[in-house]
Backbone as ProteinMPNN parsed JSONL, in Angstrom:
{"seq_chain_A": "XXXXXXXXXXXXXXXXXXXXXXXXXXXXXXXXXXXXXXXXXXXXXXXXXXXXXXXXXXXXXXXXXXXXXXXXXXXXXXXXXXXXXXXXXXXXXXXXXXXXXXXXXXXXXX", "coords_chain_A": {"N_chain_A": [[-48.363, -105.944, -22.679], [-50.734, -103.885, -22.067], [-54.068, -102.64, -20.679], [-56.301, -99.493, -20.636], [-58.259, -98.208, -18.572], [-60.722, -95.809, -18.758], [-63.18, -93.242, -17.406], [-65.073, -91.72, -19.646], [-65.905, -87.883, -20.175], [-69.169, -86.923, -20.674], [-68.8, -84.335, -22.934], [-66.726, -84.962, -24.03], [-66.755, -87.297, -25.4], [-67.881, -87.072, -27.863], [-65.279, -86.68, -29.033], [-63.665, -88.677, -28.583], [-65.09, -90.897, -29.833], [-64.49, -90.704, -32.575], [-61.983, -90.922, -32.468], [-61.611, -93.341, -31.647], [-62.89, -94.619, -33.607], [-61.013, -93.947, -36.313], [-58.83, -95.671, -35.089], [-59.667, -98.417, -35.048], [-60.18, -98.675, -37.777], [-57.46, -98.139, -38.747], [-56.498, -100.085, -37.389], [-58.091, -102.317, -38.612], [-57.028, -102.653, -41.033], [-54.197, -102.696, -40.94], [-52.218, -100.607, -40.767], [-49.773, -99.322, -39.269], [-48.836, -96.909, -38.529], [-50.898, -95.099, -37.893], [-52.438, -96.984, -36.501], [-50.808, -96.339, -33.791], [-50.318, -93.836, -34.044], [-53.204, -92.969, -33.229], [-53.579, -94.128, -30.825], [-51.937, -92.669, -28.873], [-53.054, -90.409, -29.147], [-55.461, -91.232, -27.641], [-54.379, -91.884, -25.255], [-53.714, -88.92, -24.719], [-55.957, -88.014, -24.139], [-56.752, -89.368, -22.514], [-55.209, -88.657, -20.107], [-56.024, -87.086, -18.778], [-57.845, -87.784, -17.041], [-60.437, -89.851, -15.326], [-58.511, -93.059, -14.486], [-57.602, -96.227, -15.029], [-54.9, -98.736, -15.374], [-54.958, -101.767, -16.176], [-53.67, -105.131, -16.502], [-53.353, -107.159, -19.374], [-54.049, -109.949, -18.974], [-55.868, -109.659, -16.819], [-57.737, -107.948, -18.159], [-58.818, -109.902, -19.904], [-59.986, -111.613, -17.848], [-61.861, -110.34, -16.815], [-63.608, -109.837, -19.024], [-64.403, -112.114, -19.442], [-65.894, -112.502, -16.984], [-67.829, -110.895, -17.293], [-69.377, -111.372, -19.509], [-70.133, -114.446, -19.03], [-71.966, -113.186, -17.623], [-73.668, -111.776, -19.285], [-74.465, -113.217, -21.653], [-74.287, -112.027, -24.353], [-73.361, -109.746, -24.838], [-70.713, -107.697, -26.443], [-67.638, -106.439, -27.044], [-66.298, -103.512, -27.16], [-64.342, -100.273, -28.138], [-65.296, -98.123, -26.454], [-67.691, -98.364, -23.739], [-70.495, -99.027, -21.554], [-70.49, -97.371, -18.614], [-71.131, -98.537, -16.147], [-70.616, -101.767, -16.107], [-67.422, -101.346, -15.525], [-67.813, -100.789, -12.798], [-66.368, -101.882, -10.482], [-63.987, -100.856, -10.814], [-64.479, -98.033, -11.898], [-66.301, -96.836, -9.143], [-67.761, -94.604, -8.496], [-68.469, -93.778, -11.032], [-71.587, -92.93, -13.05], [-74.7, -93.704, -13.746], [-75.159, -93.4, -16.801], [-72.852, -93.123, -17.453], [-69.975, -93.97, -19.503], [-66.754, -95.996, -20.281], [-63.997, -95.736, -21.983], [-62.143, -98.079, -23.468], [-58.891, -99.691, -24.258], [-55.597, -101.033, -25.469], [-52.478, -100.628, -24.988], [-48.825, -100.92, -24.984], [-46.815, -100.523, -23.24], [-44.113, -98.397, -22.817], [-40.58, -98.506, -21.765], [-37.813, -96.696, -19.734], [-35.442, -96.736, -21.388], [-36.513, -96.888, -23.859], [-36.646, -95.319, -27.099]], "CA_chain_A": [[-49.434, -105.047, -23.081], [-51.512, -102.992, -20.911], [-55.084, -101.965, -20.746], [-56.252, -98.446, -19.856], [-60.045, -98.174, -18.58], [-60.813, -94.196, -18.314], [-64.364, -92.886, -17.534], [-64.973, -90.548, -20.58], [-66.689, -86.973, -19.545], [-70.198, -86.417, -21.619], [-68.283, -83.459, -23.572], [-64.802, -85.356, -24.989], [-67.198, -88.861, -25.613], [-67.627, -87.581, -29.326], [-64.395, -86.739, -30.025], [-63.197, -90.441, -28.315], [-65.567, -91.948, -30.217], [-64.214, -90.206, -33.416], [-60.399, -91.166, -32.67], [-61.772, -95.171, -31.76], [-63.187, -95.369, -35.437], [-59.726, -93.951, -36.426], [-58.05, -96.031, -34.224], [-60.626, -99.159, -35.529], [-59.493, -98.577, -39.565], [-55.927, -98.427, -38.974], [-55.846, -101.673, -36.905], [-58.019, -103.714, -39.613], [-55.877, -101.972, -42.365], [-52.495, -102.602, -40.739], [-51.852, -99.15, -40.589], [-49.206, -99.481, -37.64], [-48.739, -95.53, -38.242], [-52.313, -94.779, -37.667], [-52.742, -97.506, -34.77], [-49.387, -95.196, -32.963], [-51.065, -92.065, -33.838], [-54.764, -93.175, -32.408], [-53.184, -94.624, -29.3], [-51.444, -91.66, -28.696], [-54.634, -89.292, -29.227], [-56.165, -91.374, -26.557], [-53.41, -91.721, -24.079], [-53.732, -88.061, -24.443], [-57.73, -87.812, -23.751], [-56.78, -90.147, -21.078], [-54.168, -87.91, -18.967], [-56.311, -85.917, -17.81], [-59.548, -87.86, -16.689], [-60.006, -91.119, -14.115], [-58.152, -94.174, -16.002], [-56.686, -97.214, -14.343], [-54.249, -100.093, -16.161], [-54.91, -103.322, -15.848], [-52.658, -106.019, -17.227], [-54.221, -107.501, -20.231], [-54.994, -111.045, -18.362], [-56.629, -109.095, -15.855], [-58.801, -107.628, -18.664], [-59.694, -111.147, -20.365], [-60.734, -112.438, -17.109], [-62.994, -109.119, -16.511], [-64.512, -110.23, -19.916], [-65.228, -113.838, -19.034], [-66.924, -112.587, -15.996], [-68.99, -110.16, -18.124], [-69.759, -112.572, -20.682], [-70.868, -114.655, -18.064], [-73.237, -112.767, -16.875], [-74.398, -111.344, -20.252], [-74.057, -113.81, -23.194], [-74.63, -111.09, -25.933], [-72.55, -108.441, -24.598], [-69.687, -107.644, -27.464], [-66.758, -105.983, -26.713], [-66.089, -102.334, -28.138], [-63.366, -99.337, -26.954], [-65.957, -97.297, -25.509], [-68.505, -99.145, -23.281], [-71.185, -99.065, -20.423], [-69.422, -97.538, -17.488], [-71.33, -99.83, -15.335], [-69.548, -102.841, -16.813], [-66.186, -101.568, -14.494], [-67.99, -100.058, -11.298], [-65.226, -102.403, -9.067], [-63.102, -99.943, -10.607], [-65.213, -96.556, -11.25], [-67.704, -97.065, -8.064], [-68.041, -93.456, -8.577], [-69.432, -93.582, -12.054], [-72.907, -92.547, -13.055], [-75.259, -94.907, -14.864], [-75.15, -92.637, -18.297], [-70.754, -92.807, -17.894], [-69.559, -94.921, -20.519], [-66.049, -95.999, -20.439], [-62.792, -96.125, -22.715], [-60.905, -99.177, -22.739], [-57.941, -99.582, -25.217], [-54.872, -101.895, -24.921], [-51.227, -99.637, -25.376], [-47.546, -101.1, -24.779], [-45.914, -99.982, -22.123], [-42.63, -97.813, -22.985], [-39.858, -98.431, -20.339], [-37.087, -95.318, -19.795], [-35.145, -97.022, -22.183], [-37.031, -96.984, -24.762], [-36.719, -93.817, -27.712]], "C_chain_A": [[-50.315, -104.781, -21.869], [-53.052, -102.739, -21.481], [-55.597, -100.909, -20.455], [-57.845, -98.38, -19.997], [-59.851, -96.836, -18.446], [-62.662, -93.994, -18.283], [-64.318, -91.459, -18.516], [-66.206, -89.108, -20.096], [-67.698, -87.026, -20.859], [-69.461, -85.701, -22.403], [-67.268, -84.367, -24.575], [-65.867, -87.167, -25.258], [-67.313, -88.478, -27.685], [-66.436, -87.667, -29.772], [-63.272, -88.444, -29.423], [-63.397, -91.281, -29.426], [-64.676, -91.842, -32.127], [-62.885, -90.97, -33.817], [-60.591, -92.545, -32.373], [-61.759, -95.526, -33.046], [-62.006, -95.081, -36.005], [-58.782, -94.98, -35.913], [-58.33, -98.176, -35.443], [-60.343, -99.338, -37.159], [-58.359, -98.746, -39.472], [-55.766, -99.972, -38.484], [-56.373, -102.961, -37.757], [-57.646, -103.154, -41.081], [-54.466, -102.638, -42.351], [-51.917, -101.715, -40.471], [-51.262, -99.06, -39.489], [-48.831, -97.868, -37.083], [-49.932, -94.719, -37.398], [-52.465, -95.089, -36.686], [-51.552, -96.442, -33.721], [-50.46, -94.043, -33.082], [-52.283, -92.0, -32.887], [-54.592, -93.201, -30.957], [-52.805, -93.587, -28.94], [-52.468, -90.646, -28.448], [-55.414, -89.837, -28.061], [-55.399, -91.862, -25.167], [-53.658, -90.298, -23.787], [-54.978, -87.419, -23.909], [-57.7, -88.329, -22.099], [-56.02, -89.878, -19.715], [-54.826, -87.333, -17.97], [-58.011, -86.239, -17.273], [-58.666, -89.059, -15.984], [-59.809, -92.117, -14.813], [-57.517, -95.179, -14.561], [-56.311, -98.085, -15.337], [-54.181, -100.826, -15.738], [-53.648, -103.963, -16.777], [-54.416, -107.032, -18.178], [-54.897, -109.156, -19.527], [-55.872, -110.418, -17.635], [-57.767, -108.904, -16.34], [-59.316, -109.098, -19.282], [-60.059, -111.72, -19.33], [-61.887, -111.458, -16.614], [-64.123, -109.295, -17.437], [-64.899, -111.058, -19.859], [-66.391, -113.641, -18.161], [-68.094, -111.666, -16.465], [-69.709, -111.33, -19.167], [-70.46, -113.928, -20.229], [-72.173, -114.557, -18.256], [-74.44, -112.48, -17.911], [-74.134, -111.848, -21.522], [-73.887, -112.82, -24.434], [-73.795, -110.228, -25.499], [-71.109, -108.422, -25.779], [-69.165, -106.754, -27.014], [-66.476, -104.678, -27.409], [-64.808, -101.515, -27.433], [-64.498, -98.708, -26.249], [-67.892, -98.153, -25.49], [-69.394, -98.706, -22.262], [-69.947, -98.49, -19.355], [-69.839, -98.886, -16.333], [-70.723, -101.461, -15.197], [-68.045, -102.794, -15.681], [-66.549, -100.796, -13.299], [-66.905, -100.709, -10.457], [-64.008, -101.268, -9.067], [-63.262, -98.435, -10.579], [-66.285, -96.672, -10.164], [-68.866, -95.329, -8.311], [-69.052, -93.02, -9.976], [-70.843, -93.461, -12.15], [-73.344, -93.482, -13.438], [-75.086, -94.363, -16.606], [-73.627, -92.696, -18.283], [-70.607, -94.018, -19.247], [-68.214, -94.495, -20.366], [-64.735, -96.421, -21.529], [-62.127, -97.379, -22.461], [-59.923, -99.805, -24.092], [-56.459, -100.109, -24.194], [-53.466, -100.703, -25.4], [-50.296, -100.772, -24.547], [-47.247, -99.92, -23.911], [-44.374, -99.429, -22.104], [-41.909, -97.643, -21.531], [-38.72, -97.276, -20.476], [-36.423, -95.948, -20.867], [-35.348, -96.943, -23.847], [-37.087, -95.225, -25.748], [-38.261, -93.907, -28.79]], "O_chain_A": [[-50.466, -105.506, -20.886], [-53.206, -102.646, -22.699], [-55.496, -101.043, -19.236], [-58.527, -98.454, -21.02], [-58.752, -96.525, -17.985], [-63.348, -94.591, -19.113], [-63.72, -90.42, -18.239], [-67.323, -89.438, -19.698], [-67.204, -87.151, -21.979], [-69.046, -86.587, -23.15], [-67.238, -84.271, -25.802], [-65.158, -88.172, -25.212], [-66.977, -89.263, -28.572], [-66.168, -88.436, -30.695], [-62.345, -88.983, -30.028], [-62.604, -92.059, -29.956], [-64.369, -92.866, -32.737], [-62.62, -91.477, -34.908], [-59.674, -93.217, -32.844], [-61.04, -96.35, -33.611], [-61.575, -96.15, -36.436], [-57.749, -95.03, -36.581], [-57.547, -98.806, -36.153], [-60.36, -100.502, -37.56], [-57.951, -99.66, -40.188], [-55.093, -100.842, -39.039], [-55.832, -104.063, -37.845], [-58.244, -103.47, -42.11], [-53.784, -103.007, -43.307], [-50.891, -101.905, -39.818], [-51.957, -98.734, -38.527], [-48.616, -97.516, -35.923], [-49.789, -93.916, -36.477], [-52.642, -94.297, -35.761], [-52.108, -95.847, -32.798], [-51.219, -93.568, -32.237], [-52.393, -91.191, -31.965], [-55.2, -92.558, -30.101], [-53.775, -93.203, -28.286], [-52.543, -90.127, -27.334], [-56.063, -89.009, -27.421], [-56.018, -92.163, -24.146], [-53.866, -90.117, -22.587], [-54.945, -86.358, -23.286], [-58.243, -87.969, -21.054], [-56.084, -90.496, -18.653], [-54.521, -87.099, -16.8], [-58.969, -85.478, -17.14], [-57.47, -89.338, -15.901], [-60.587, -92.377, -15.731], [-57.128, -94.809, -13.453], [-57.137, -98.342, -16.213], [-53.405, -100.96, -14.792], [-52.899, -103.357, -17.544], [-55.58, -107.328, -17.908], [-56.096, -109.422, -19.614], [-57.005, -110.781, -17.954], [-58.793, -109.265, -15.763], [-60.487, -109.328, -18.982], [-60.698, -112.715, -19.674], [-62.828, -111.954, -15.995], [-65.29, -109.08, -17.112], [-66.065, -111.1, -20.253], [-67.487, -114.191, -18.272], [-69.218, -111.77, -15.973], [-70.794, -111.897, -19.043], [-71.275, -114.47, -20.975], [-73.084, -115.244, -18.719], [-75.635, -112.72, -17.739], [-73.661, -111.155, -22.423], [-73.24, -113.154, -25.427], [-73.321, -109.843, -26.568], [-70.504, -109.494, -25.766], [-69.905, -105.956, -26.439], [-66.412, -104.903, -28.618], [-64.295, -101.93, -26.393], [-64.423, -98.999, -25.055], [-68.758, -98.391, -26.333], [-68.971, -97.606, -21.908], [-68.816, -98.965, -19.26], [-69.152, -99.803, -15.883], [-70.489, -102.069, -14.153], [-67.608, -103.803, -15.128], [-65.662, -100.141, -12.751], [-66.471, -99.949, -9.592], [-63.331, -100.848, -8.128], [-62.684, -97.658, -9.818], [-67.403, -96.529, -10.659], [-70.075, -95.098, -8.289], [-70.013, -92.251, -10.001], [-71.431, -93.959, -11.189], [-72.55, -94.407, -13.604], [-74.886, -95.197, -17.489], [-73.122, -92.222, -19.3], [-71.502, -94.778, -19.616], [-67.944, -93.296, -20.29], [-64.65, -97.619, -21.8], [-61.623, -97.68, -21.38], [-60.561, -100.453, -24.922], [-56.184, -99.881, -23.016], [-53.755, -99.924, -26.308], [-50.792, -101.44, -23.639], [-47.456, -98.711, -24.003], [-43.52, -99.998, -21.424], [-42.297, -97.019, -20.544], [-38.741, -96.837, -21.626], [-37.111, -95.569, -21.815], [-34.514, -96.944, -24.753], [-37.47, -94.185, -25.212], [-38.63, -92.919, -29.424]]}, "name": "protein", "num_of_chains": 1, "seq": "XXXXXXXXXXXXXXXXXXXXXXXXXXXXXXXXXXXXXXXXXXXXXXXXXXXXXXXXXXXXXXXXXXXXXXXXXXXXXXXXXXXXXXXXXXXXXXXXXXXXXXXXXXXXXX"}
């Protein structure tokens, strides 16, 4: 499993936030159709803006060191961009970023 951070533009942050809470019902439902569909909707938000994939240890040790720093901080898909400046440096203070875990399809895969 993979992680994908993306800085979301002001404009496409409602309809993110829209397809998280979608995303957010199917996964404490079960809904494995729904979780596919959501992921998908934001793989597709995420093509076309600045995203990097981490490997999911990568991201639980990004959260330790947040958590750290900020006992109260709780984990959501769309967050503070400040939170990953090592990886957006570029980000604003008002960015808030995406971060959602997706499987990794190899050519193999239909």
């Amino acid at each position: 499993m993979r992680i994908r951070l993306a800085v979301i533009p002001p404009g496409d942050l409602a309809g993110v936030m829209k397809v998280t809470a979608d995303l957010r019902i199917a996964v404490n439902s079960g809904d494995m159709d729904g979780v596919a569909a959501a992921t998908e909707a934001l793989m597709a938000v995420t093509a076309r803006v600045r995203s990097v994939d981490i490997s999911e240890e990568e991201w639980r040790r990004l959260m330790m060191d947040i958590r750290s720093s900020n006992p109260t901080f709780e984990s959501d898909y769309v967050v503070p961009g400040q939170l990953f400046a090592r990886f957006f440096p570029e980000a604003t203070a008002g960015a808030m970023v995406l971060q959602f875990p997706f499987v990794e399809r190899g050519a193999d895969d239909v």
